[in-house]
N, C-alpha and C positions, 0 to 999 in steps of 0.2 A: 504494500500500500504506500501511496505516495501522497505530500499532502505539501500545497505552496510554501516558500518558508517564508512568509509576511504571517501567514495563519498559525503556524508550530509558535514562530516567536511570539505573537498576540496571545494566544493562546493559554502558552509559558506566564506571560506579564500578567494575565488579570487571574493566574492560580495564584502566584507570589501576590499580588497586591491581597487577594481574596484571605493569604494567611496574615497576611501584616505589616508586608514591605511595602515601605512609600514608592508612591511612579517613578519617582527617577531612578531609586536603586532596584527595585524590580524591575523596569527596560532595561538597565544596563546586564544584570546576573539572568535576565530570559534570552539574551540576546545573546551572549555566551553561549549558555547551554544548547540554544538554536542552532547556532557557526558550529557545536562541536556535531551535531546530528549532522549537518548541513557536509561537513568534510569528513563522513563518513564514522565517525566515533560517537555513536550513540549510545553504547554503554556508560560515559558518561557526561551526557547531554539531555537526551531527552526520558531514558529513561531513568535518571536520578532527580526527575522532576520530583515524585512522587513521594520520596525519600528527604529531600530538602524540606519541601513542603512540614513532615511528620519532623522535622528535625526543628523548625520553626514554632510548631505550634506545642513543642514540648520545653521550648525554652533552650534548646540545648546552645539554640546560633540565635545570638540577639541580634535581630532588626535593622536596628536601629546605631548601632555599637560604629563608630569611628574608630582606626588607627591610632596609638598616639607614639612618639616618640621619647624614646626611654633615653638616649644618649647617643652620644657623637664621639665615634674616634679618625679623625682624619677621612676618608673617602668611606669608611665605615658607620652606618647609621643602624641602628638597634632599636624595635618599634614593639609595641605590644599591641596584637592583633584586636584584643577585649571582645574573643568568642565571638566577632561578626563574623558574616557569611565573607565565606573565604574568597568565594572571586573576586567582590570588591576588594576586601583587602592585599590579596593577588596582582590586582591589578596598581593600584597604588604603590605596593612593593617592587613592580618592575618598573614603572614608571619614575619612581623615584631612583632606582639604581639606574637606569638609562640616563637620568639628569644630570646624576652625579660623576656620569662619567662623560657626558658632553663637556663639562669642566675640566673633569681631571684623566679620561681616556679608561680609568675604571671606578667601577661605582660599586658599592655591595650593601642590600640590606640583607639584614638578619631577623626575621619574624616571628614573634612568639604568641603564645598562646591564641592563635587560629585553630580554621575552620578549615573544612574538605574544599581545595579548591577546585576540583572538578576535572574536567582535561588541562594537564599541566602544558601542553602543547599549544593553545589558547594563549599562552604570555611568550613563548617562544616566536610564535609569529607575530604576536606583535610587536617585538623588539628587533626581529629579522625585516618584517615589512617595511620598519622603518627607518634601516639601514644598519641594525646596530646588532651587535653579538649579546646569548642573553645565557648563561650556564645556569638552571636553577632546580631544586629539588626540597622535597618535603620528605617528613617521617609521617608514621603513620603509628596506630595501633597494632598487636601481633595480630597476623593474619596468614604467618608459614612459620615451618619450623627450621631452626637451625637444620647445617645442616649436619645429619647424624640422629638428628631426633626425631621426634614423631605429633609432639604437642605447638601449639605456634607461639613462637616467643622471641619471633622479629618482623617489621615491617617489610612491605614490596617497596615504600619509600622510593617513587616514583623522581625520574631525573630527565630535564630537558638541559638541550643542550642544542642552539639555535644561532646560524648564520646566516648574512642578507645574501640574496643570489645578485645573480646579473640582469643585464636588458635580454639574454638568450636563455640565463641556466633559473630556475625554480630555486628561491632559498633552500638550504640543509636544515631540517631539523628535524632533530632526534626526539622522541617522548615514549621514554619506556618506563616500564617498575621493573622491580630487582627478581618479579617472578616471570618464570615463561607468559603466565597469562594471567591478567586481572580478575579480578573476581565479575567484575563488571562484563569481561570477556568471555568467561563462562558463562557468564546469563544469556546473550546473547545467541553464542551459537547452541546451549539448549534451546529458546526461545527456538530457535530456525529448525529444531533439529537437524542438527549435522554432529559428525566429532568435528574433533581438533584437528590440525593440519600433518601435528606432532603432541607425543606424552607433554600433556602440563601438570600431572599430578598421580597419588598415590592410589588407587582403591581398599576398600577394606581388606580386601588382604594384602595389602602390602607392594600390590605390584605397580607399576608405572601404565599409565592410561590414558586412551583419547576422549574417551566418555567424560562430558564437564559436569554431568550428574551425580558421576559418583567424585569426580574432585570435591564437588561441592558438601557431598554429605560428608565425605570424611574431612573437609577442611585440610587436606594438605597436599597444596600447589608445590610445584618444582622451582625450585630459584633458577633466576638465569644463569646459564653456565655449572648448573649444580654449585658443588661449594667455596665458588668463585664468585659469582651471584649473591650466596649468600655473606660471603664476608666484605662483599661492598656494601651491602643491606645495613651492616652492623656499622660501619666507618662512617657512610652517610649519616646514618641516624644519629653516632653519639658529637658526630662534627655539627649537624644543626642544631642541636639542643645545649652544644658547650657555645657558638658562636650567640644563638641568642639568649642565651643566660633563661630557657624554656626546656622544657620537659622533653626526654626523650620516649622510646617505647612503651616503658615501665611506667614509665606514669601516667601515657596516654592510657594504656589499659587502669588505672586507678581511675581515670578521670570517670569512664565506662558512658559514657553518653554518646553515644554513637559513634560514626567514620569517622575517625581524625579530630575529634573534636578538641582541641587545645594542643595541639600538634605545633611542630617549629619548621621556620622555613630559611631559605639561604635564597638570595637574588644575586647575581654575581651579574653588571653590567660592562661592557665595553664597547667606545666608539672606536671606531676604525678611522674616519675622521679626523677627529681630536688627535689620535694616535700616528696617524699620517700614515698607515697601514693600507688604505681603502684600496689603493688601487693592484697592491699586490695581493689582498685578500681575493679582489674580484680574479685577476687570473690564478691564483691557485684553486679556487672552486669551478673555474671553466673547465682547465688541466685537470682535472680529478673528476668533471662529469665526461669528457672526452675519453678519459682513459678508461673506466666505467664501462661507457659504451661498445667500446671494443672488447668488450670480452666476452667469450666464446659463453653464450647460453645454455644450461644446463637443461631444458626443455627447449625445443623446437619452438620458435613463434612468441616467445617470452625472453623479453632483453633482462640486462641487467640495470636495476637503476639504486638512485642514492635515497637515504631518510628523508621524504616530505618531495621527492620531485613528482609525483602522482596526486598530491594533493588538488592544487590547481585545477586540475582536468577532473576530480571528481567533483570538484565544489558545483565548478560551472555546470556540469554537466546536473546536479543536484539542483539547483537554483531554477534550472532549462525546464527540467521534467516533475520536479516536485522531492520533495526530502523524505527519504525511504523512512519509517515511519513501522514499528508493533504495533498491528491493532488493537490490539490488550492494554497497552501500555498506553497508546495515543486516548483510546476511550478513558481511562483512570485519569489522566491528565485532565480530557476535558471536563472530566465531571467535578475535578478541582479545580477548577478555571469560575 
């Protein structure tokens, strides 16, 4: 099912408004969530409508909550999120580290006690769109298990990592979690019924599996790279929560109110610009989409391409024919709308 995306986003705005968020900041966090449906990432866009919403009207993500700024150390600014709805303050976190580094070539905030920002991809493009480099990542709540274990008691603590393309090449950017696949992702291709493409997790007996149904019931996804994956999982998390002087894993699980709720963030900004970099950045992303291309495909009729050069051509193509859309989930939306 396909559904215009002026509708998905309206849609989005008057469930948020209908829980409590004022119009301006409800169009801004439905519009988000719309863009991530819209480029193809609907696990979490449109179907974490439903979920925000319930996260709203339980208190967990206040409203209304502004950023505020806790301290300054040179190109380093330290902000306490105050449990708002995390894209907003996502968004302010990157925008202010792009500022700061149109000044000074880099910029970095460190964000604490936030909220689920959603597709972390969402702030990578928009810091690539607008010429600038954007490396950023969250922690999360346990949601995999070390690896060796079997209980979850480290985040997927999701990492972007975002370059501006050319007038020919498609920005780079990277937005993965530290598991083979999101939990968000397993919903998904259950939702479709399909497996997985590859093993993202354990089944109840222990063995590795494409079924996201049984990932799901036993809760234990595969870190990326196995226990490479998992000890980035670990560095990440205890590095955002030592930078923002905010909670890592352990505490996230103490806080227990939902996705991420009081989670810690790192924004790492750079101009190329400022830095006087721009124009050798721009050819080494040509040289590296060229070389790319030249490589011998491992299926017949399928090239080889870079992080986010397809994006483009799905948006458009989304926007043309309408925003692929759960009818399950679009219905649940509109009835919170």
């Amino acid at each position: 099912m396909r559904v215009p995306f002026d509708t998905v986003a309206d849609t989005i705005e008057a469930a948020f408004r209908r829980a409590g968020m004022a119009p301006d900041k409800a169009r801004i966090c439905a519009r988000i969530h719309a863009e991530s449906s819209r480029d193809g990432v609907a696990s979490h866009g449109l179907n974490r409508v439903p979920r925000f919403v319930d996260y709203l009207q339980r208190g967990w993500v206040d409203a209304g909550a502004e950023p505020a700024l806790a301290r300054r150390v040179g190109p380093i600014e330290i902000w306490d999120g105050r449990r708002g709805p995390g894209v907003l303050n996502a968004l302010a976190a990157t925008d202010r580290a792009l500022a700061i580094a149109a000044e000074q070539g880099c910029g970095i905030v460190a964000l604490r006690n936030t909220t689920h920002w959603m597709r972390g991809g969402a702030y990578g493009w928009r810091a690539a769109e607008a010429g600038k480099i954007l490396i950023a990542w969250t922690n999360t709540e346990s949601v995999m298990p070390a690896w060796g274990g079997t209980d979850a008691r480290i985040g997927n603590n999701p990492l972007v990592i975002a370059l501006p393309g050319t007038p020919d090449h498609a920005p780079l950017v990277l937005d993965m979690a530290m598991s083979q696949y999101s939990y968000g992702k397993l919903e998904v291709t259950r939702q479709q019924g399909r497996q997985l493409p590859y093993p993202g997790g354990f089944d109840s007996a222990g063995e590795l599996t494409t079924d996201p149904a049984a990932i799901e019931a036993t809760r234990r996804i595969l870190p990326t790279g196995l226990w490479k994956g998992a000890g980035l999982s670990i560095v990440l998390d205890v590095l955002a929560a030592a930078l923002s002087e905010g909670l890592a894993t352990d505490g996230i699980d103490k806080v227990g109110e939902g996705s991420c709720t009081g989670c810690s963030q790192i924004y790492m900004g750079f101009d190329p610009e400022t830095l006087g970099s721009a124009d050798h950045l721009r050819e080494t992303l040509a040289g590296m989409a060229r070389h790319l291309a030249s490589s011998t495909p491992a299926e017949a009729g399928r090239g080889v391409t870079y992080p986010g050069q397809n994006t483009r051509r799905m948006r458009a193509e989304n926007l043309q024919d309408g925003v692929p859309v759960d009818e399950k989930v679009w219905a649940e939306v509109q009835a919170l709308a």
